[in-house]
C-alpha positions as CSV (number, residue, x, y, z in Angstrom):
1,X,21.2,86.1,-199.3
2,X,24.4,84.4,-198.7
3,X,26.5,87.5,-199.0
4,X,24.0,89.2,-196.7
5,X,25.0,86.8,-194.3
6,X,28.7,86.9,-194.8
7,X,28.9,90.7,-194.4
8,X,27.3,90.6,-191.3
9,X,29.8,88.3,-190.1
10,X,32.8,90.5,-191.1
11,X,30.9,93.6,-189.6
12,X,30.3,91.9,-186.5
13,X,34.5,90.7,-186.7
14,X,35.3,94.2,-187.8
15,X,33.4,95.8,-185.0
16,X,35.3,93.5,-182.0
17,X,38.9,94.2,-183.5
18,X,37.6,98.4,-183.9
19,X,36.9,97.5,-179.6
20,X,40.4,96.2,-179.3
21,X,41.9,97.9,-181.4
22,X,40.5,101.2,-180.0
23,X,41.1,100.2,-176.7
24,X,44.4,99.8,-177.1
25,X,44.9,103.2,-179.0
26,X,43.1,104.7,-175.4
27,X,45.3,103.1,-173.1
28,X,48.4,104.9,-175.3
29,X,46.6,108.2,-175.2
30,X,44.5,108.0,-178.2
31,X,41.0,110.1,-178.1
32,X,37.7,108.5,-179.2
33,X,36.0,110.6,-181.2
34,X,32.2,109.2,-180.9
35,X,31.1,111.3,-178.1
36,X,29.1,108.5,-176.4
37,X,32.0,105.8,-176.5
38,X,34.1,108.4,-175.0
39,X,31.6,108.6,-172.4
40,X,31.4,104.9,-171.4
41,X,35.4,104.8,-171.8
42,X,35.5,106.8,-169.1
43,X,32.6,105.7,-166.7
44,X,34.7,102.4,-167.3
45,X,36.7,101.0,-169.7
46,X,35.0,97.8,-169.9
47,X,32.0,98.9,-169.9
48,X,33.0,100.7,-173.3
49,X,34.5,96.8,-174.4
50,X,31.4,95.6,-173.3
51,X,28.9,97.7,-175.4
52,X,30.8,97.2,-178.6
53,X,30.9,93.5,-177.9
54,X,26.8,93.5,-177.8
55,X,26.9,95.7,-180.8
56,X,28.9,92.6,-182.6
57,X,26.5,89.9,-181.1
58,X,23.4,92.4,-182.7
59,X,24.8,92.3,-186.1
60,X,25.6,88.5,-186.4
61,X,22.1,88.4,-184.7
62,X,20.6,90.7,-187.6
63,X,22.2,88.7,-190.6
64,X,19.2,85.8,-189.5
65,X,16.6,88.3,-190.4
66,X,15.3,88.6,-193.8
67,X,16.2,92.3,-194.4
68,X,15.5,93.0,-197.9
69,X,15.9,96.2,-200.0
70,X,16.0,99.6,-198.6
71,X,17.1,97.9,-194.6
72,X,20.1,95.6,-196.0
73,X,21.8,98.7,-197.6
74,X,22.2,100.2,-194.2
75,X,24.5,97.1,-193.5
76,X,26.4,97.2,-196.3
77,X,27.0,101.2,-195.8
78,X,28.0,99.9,-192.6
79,X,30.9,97.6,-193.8
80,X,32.0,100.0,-196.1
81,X,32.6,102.7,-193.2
82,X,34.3,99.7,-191.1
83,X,36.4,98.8,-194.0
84,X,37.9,102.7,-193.9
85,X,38.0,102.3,-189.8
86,X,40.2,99.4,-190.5
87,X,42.2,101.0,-192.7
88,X,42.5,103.8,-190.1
89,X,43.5,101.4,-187.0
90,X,46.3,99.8,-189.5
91,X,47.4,103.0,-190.7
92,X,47.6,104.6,-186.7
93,X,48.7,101.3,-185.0
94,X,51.7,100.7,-188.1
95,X,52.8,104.3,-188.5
96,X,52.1,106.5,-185.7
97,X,53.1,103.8,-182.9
């Protein structure tokens, strides 16, 4: 359960840098690509900050439930696809800048 609880964490860490980090790559001219972010960006970009912060506080508030099975794999398939978004902010932000 421990490691349950420790991904969490880092997917709740990984999702506030993806909102800076995304944020930053908007204000250079960078796209989102999830449709509804997009949207929210531009209703008001911290609105779009704001949303992915509440996201973060969700997960660190999921890793106190006893998800078991079938449920916890969702969050591990989670950090796996934040690992690779990582990887993309770090590959954009160190090459393409």
């Amino acid at each position: 359960m421990k490691l349950y609880k420790w991904i969490c964490y880092l997917l709740a860490v990984f999702n506030v840098a993806d909102a800076f980090l995304t944020f930053r790559l908007l204000e250079r001219g960078g796209r989102e690509l999830n449709p509804i972010m997009r949207l929210l960006y531009h209703f008001h970009p911290l609105a779009f900050l704001g949303v992915k912060l509440l996201f973060s506080m969700l997960v660190i508030l999921l890793s106190f439930l006893p998800l078991r099975g079938k449920y916890s794999i969702f969050v591990y398939l989670a950090f796996g696809v934040y690992l690779l978004l990582m990887g993309w902010h770090i590959y954009i932000l160190a090459f393409l800048s």
